[in-house]
C-alpha positions as CSV (number, residue, x, y, z in Angstrom):
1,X,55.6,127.0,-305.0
2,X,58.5,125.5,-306.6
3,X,61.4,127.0,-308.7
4,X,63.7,124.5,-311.2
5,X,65.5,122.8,-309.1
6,X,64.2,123.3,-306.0
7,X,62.9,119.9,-304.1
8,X,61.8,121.8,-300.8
9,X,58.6,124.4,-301.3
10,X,58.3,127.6,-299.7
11,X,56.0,126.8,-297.3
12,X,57.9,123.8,-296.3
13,X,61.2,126.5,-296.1
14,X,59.2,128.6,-294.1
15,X,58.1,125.8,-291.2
16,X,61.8,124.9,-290.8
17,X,63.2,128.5,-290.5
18,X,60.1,128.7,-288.0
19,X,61.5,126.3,-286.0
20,X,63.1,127.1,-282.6
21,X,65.8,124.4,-280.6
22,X,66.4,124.7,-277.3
23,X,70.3,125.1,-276.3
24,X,71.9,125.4,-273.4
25,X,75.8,126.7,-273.0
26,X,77.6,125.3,-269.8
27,X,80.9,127.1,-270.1
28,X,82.3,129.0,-267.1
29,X,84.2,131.6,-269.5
30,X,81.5,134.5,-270.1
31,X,83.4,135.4,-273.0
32,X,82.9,132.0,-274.5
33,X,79.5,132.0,-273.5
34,X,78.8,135.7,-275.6
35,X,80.7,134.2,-278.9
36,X,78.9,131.3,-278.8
37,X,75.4,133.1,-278.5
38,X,76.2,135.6,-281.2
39,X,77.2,132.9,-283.7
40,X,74.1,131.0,-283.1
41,X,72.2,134.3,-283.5
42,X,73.3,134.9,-286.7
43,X,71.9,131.4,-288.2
44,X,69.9,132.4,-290.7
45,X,68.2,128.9,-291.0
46,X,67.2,128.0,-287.2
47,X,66.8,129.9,-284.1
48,X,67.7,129.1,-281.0
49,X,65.9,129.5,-277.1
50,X,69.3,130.1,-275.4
51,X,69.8,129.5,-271.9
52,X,73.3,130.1,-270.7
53,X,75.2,128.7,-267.3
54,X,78.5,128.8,-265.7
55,X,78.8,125.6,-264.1
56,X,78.0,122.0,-264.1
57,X,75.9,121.8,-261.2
58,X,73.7,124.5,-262.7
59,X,73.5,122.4,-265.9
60,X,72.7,119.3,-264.5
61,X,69.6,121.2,-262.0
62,X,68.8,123.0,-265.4
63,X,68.4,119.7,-267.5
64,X,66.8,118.1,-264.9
65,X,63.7,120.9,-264.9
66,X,64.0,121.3,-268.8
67,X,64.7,119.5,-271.6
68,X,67.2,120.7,-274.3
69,X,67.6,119.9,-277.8
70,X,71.4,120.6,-277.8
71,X,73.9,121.4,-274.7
72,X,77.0,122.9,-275.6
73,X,79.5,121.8,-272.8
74,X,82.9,123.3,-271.7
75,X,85.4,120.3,-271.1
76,X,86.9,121.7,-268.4
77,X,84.6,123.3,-265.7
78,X,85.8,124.9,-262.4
79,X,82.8,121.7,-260.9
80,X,83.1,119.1,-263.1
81,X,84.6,117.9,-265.9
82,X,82.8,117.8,-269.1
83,X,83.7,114.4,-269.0
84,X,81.6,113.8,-266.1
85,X,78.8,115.7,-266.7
């Protein structure tokens, strides 16, 4: 169903807020890490599988058993360097 001015249909609006990304935080700051997830929560158009980590090592073994559509990554690490990740 379309209204005036609409280009996108329900159904079509409905499949993309269905829609789940994968995203994994790598930020050693706990804090950070909470903040991050409860803005992405809050999206009201996508949702989000979170997976959360405090280091780079753990991001890299993640990544390397799972694939992520985004990875949100602290520059500075107590590891690594964002940089090098």
């Amino acid at each position: 169903m379309k209204t005036s001015g609409s280009k996108t249909s329900e159904s079509e609006e409905t499949v993309r807020a269905k829609t789940i990304r994968s995203l994994l935080i790598i930020d050693d700051s706990k804090a950070d890490r909470t903040i991050y997830r409860r803005y992405l929560q809050q999206d009201l158009q996508q949702q989000y599988a979170l997976r959360e980590v405090s280091c780079a090592k753990a991001g890299i073994d993640l990544c390397a058993q799972q694939r992520f559509d985004v990875v949100l990554l602290d520059f500075l690490l107590p590891d690594m360097s964002g940089l090098e990740v």
